[in-house]
C-alpha positions as CSV (number, residue, x, y, z in Angstrom):
1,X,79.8,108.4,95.1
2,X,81.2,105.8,97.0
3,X,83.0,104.7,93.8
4,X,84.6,108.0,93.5
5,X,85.9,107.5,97.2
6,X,87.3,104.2,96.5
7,X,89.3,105.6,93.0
8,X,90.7,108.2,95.6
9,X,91.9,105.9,98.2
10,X,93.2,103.3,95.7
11,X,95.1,107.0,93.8
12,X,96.4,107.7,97.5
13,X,97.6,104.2,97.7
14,X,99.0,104.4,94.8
15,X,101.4,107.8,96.0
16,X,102.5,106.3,99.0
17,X,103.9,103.2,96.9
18,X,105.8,105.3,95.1
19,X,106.8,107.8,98.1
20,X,107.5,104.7,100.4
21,X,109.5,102.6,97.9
22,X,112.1,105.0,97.2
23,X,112.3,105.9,100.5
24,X,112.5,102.1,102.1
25,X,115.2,101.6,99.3
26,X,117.7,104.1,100.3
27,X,116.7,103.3,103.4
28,X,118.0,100.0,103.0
29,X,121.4,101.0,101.1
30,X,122.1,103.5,103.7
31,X,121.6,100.8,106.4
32,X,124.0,97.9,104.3
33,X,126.4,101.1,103.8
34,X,126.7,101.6,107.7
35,X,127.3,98.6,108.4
36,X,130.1,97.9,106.1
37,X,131.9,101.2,107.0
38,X,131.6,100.3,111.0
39,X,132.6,96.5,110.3
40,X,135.5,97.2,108.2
């Protein structure tokens, strides 16, 4: 049982890597792109 629960939270953990990383990525371009386009 409490096996089980950790294999859960480590699958959960496992989604929100590869929801967040994405995210924090583009994230990250769109923030360099702004601030080329308002500096140039």
């Amino acid at each position: 049982m409490e096996y089980e629960e950790h294999q859960k939270h480590e699958i959960l953990a496992r989604m929100l890597c590869y929801l967040v990383l994405p995210f924090l990525s583009f994230l990250f371009i769109a923030i360099i792109a702004i601030l080329i386009y308002t500096l140039s």
